[in-house]
Structures are given as structure tokens and as C-alpha cells.
C-alpha positions as CSV (number, residue, x, y, z in Angstrom):
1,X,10.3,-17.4,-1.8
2,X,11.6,-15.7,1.3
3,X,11.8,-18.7,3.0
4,X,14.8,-18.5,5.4
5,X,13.9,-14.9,6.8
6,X,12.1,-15.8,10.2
7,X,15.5,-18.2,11.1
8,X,17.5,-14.8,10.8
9,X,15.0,-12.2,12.0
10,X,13.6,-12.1,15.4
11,X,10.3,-10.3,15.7
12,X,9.3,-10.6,11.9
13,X,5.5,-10.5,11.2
14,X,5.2,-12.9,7.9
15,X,2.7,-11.5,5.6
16,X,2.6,-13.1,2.0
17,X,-0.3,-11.4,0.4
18,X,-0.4,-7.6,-0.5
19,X,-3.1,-6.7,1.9
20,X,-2.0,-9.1,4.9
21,X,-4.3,-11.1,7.0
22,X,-7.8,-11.0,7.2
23,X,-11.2,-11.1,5.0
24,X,-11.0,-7.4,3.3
25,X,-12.6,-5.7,0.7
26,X,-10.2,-3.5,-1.9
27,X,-12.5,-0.4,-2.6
28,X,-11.0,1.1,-5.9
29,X,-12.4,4.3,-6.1
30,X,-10.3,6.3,-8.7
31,X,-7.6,5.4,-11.7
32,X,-6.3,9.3,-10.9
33,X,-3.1,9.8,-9.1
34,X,-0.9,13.1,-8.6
35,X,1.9,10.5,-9.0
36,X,3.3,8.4,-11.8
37,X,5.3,5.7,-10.0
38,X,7.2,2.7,-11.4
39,X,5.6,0.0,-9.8
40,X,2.3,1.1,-10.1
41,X,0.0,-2.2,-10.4
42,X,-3.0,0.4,-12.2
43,X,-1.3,2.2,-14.1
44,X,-2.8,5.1,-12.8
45,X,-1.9,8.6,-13.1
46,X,-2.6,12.3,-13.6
47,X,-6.2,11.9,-15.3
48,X,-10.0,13.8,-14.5
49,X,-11.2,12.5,-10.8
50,X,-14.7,12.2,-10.4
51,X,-16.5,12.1,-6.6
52,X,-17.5,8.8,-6.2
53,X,-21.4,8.4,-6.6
54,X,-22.6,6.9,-3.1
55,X,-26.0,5.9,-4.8
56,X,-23.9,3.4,-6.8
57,X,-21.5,2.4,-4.3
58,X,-23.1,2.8,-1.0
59,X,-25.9,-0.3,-1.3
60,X,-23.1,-2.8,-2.8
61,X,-20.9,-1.8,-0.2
62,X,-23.8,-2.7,2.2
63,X,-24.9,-5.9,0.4
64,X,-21.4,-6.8,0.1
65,X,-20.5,-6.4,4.2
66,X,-23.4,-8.2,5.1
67,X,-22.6,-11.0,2.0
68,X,-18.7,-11.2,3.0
69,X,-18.6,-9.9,6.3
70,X,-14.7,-8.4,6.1
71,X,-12.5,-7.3,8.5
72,X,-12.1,-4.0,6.7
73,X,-12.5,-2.1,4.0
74,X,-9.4,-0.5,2.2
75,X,-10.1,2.5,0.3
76,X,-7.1,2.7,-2.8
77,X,-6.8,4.1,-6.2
78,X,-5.1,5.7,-7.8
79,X,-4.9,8.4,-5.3
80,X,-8.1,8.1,-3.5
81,X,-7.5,11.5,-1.4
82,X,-8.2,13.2,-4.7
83,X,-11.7,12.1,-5.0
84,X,-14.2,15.1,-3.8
85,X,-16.4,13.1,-1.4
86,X,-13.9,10.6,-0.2
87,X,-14.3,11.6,3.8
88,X,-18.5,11.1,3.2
89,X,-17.6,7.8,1.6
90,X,-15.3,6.6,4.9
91,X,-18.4,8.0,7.0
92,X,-20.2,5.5,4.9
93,X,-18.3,2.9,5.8
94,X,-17.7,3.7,9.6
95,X,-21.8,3.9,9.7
96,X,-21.7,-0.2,8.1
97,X,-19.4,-0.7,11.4
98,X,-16.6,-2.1,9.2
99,X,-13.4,-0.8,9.8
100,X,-12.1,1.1,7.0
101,X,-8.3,2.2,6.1
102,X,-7.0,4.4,3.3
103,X,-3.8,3.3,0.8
104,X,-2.4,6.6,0.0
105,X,0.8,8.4,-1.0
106,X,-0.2,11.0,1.4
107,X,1.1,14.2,-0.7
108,X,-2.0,16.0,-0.5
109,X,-2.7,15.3,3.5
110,X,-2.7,18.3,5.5
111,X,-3.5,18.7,9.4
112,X,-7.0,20.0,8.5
113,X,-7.4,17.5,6.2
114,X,-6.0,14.4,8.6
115,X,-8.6,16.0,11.4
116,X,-11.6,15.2,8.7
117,X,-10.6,12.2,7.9
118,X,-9.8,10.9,11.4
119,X,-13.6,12.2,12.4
120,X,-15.2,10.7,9.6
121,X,-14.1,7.6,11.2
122,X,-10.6,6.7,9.4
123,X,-8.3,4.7,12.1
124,X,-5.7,3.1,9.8
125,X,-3.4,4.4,6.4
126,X,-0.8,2.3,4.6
127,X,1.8,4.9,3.1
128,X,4.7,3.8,0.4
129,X,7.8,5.2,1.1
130,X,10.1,3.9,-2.1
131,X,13.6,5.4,-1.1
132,X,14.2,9.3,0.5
133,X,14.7,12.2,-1.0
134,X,15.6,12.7,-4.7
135,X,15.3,8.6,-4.9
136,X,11.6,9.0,-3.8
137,X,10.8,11.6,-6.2
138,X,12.5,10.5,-9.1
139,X,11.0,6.8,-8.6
140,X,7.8,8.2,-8.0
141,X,7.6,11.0,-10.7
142,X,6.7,13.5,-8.1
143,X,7.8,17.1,-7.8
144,X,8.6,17.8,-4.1
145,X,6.6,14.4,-3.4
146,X,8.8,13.4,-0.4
147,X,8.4,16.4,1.5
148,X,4.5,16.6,1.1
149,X,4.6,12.6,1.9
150,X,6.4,13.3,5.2
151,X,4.5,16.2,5.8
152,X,1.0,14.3,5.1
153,X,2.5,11.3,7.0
154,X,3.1,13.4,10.2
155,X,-0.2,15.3,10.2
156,X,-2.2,11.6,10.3
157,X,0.4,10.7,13.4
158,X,-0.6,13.7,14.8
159,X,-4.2,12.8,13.7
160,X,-4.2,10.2,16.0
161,X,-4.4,7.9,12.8
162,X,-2.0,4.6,13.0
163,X,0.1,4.8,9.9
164,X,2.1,1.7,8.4
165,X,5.0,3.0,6.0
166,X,4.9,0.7,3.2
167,X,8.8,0.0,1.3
168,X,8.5,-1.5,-2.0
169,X,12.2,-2.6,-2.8
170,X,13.7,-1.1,-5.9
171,X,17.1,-0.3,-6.9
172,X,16.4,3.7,-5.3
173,X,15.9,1.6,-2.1
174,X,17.9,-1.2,-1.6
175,X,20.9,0.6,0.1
176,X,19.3,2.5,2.3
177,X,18.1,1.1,4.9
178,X,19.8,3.3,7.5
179,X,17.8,6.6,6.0
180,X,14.4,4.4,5.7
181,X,14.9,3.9,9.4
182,X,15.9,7.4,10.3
183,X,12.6,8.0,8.1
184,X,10.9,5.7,10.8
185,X,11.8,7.6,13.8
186,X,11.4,11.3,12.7
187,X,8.0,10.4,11.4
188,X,6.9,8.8,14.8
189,X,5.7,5.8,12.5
190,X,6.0,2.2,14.4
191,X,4.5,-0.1,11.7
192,X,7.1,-1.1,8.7
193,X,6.3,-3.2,5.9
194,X,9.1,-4.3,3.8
195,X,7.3,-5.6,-0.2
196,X,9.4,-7.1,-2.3
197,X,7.6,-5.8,-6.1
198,X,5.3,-7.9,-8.5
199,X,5.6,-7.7,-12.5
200,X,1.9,-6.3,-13.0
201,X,0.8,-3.0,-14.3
202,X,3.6,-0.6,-15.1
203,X,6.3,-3.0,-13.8
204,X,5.8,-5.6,-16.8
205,X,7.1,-2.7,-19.0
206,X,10.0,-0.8,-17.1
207,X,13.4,-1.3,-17.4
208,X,15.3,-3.6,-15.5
209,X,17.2,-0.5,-13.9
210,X,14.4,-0.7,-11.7
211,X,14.5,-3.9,-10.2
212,X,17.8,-5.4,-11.7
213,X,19.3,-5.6,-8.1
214,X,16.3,-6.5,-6.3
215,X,17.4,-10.5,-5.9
216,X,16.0,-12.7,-2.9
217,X,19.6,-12.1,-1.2
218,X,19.6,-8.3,-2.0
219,X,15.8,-8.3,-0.6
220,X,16.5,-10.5,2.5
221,X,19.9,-8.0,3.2
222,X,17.3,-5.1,3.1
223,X,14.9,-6.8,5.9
224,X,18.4,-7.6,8.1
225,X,19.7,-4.4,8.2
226,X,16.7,-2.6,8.8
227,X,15.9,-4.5,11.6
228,X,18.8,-4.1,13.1
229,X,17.9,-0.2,13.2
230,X,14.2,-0.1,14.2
231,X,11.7,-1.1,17.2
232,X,8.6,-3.5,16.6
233,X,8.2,-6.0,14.5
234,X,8.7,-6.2,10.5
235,X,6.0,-7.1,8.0
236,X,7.5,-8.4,5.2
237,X,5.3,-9.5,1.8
238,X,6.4,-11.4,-1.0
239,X,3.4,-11.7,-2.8
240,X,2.3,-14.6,-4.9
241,X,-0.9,-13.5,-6.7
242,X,-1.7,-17.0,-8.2
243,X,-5.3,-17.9,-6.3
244,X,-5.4,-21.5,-7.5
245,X,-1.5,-22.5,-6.0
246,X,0.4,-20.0,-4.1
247,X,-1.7,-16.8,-3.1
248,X,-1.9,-17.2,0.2
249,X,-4.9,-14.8,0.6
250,X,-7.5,-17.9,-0.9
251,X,-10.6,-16.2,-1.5
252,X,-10.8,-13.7,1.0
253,X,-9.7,-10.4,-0.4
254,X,-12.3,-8.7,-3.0
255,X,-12.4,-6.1,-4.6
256,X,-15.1,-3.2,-5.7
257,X,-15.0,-0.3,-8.5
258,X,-16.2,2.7,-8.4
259,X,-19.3,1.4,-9.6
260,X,-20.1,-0.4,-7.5
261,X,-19.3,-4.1,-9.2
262,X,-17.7,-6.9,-6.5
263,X,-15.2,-8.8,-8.4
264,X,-11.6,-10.9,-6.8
265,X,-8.5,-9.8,-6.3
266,X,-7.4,-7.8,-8.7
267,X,-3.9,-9.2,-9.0
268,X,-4.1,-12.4,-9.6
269,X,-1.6,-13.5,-12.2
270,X,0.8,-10.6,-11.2
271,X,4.4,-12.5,-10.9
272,X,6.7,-11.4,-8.0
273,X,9.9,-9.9,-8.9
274,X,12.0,-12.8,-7.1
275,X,10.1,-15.4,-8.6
276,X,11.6,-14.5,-12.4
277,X,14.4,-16.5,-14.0
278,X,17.1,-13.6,-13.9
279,X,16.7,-14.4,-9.6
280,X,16.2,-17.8,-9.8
């Protein structure tokens, strides 16, 4: 663990779990993404999307905020920006008076489309940023994926939409600190989360040329020198998704399909990166 980070950082916001603070519910509303990236925890990617069907989804939803009463509902995927109907599904949710926020790699955002998202009632979007440039794409899979994310990025700023940029650490990103940070201030983005990676989904699998240099002194180097170049405070998650000894979320983050069925966390059992023997 992290432990020693809020003795060297001033101004760091400690976050443990994946989603941060709070009672949420993790709306999973499509396996489909336009990307194919490493540390993907679905293994999602370039598959048939489907609009989500809001005779399913709406009345869980409903029972489920009046059951669990969350802070917010946090629409993921996959890429949920491809799904046909997702601005009548966050119009769903703004209409349950539940704050809603959107996990997105942003590629496909444009300023029209940031407008219709913003008036559907969206206030809030979490976007991973794993390393600039060439080192984004190539992580990521993407063709021209870093410009479109900048692009989308700065059309929800612009949107009036508060936008956190989300770094997973990888090898791509571990060095460049200095470029994430210029990344900060062209973007107009204030709210940084630095995530150190969990073995779930496609990560159990990869190469260690993804991760091989991501140790807890590599990772707390990262946080240093990035806060020595941005404003605001730092969120930084090392996420233990173990619900019966270390996740510190407990029981309040849930989760719902596309069909509409309530389950837990989805990641429990996922083991963080720092935790395994070859960081030890």
C-alpha cells in the first residue's frame, strides 16, 4: 500500500477504491468500446452496441435509488457514448434526482454532442488519459485516439461539464509526468486522479512490458513529481478490491447491467499491481 504518500504530498485527496467516496451505483450499459486498451477490467472492445432498453432498466434504476439511496449514478462500459439512447438514459436519471456522471474515453465527444449531454442533465465525466501522444494511442489501441480524447475532453470543459482526467500508471506513463501536466493545463481540466492498475480483465493476461516498472516507489515518484507541476489537490487510488478485508468501499458501490440486474462491485477479487510478489 501507498502508505507514506500523504507525509510527502501536501494537498493529496486519498481515495482507495476505484470510484472514490460515496454510496454509487456502477450502471454498465455496453461491453462495446471503440478502444482496445491494456488495462481494460471488461475486456471490452469493438463489438455490436445495442440502445439500452429503458423498459428494462428504467424501473430497477428507480427501485434501486429509492432501495440504496446513492450519491450518484455512474454510467460506464465499454464505451457508453456509443450506445444510441445514452443522453435519454442520463435524462432518466437526472428525472430520479440522482446525480449522474459518465466514465468515458471521450473520442467520440463533440461540442454538439457535450451540449446534449450537459442538457440532459450530465454535470460530471471521469476521462483516462494513459500517457500522450503515440504512448496513448499505442496503449490504448486507438487510431488518432489522443487527439479526439483532447478534443472531446475540451468540448465537455467548454460544456460546462466538470471533467476529472483519470492516469492509470503503466510503463507509457510513468516518465511523463511533465507532459501529463502540460496535458492538465491546455485542457483547462483541474481534477487529477493518479490509479495505480489492478490484475483483472485484460491485465491478468498482458505482458509484463506493461506494468514491469510500475513498483510502489516508481508509482509514489509519479504522484511527487506531478504535484510538483499542477494546482489542486491529487486523487490518488490504489485499489484493493477484496470486500471481506481491504476494499475500502464496504458495501456501498453496486453495480447494474444493461438488463437491469443489481449485483456488487464488480471487481472484487481484482489484485492491485503493487500488491504482487515481483513489488513486494
Amino acid at each position: 500500500m501507498v502508505s507514506d504518500l500523504r507525509g510527502h504530498i501536501s494537498d493529496v485527496e486519498r481515495r482507495d477504491c476505484c470510484f472514490s467516496a460515496g454510496r454509487l451505483i456502477l450502471l454498465q450499459v455496453t461491453e462495446s468500446c471503440n478502444q482496445y486498451c491494456f488495462h481494460c477490467m471488461r475486456d471490452s472492445g469493438p463489438t455490436r452496441v445495442y440502445p439500452i432498453d429503458l423498459s428494462l432498466v428504467g424501473p430497477a434504476l428507480d427501485v434501486a435509488v429509492r432501495t440504496i439511496v446513492p450519491d450518484r449514478i455512474v454510467i460506464s462500459g465499454g464505451e457508453p457514448t456509443l450506445v444510441p439512447n445514452v443522453v435519454e438514459l442520463i435524462e432518466f436519471v437526472n428525472a430520479l434526482c440522482i446525480r449522474s456522471s459518465l466514465c468515458t474515453n471521450a473520442t467520440t465527444i463533440t461540442p454538439s454532442r457535450a451540449s446534449q449531454l450537459r442538457a440532459a442533465g450530465l454535470t460530471s465525466a471521469t476521462v483516462g488519459i494513459e500517457g500522450v501522444n503515440a504512448d496513448y494511442d499505442e496503449y490504448r489501441r486507438s487510431n488518432r485516439g489522443f487527439e479526439r480524447a483532447i478534443a472531446g475532453i475540451e468540448a465537455l470543459v467548454d460544456a460546462d461539464i466538470s471533467v476529472t482526467i483519470n492516469v492509470t500508471v503503466n510503463d507509457r506513463v510513468i516518465h511523463t509526468a511533465a507532459e501529463v501536466a502540460d496535458l492538465l493545463k491546455s485542457t483547462g481540466v483541474k481534477r487529477v486522479c493518479v490509479t495505480s492498475p489492478i490484475r483483472q480483465g485484460r491485465l491478468q493476461a498482458i505482458s509484463q512490458a506493461n506494468g514491469g516498472r510500475v513498483t510502489k516507489d516508481s508509482f509514489e515518484d509519479f504522484v511527487r513529481r506531478l504535484r510538483a507541476l499542477v494546482e489542486g489537490p491529487i486523487a490518488v487510488r490504489t485499489p484493493r478490491c477484496n470486500r471481506d478485508t481491504l476494499c475500502p468501499s464496504g458495501y456501498s458501490v453496486f453495480s447494474m447491467d444493461r438488463r437491469g440486474r443489481l449485483g456488487p462491485c464488480p471487481d472484487v477479487g481484482a489484485m492491485n499491481i503493487l500488491d504482487l510478489p515481483e513489488n513486494s
